[in-house]
N, C-alpha and C positions, 0 to 999 in steps of 0.2 A: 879557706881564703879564696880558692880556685872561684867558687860558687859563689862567693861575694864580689867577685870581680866581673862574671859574668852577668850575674842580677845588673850591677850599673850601666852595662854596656848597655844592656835592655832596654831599659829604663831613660839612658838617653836618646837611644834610638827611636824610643816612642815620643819622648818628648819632640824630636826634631818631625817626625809622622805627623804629630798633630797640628804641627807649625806650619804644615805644609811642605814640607822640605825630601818627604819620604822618595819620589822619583831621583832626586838629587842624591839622598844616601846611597843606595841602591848603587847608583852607577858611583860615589867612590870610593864606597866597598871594593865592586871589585875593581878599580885602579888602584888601591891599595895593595887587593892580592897580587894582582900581576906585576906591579911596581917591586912587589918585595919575594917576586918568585917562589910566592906561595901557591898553592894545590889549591884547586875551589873545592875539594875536600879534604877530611880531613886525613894521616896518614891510618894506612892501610891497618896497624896495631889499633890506632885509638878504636875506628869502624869495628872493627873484631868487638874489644871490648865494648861498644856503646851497643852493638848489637846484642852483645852476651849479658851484659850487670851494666844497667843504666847509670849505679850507683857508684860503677866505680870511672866511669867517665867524670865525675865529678870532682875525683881527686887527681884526674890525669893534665884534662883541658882548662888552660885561664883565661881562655878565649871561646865563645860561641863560634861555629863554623860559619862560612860566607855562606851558605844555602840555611841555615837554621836562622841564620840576623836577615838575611832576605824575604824568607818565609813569615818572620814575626810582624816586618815590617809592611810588607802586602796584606798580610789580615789587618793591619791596624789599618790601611789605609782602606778596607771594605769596610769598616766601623763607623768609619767619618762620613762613610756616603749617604 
């Protein structure tokens, strides 16, 4: 479920990149993180595990981190150029 959840977030985030909207995510992404006293990564167990079994990051996180939804959305936006 985790991984179906982050596939959508994807998925609209591209949608909104190709709208042109991708600068605009980006910044409230992170007003989002700081608004809700989140870490612009993620905690220090998930990074263990994401570093150790990719696989099991998959059952941990239902959320993409703000640097991996920021990273997706700047390549999508070198795509458009």
């Amino acid at each position: 479920m985790n991984a179906i959840q982050r596939r959508y977030e994807y998925q609209a985030d591209a949608f909104a990149t190709k709208n042109g909207y991708g600068p605009q995510l980006k910044t409230a992404l992170v007003k989002l993180e700081v608004e809700n006293a989140s870490s612009l990564s993620n905690h220090w167990l998930v990074s263990l595990v994401r570093d150790k079994c990719g696989w099991m990051r998959l059952l941990i996180c239902s959320h993409p981190s703000l640097a991996d939804r920021c990273t997706r959305v700047s390549e999508e936006e070198k795509k458009l150029d």
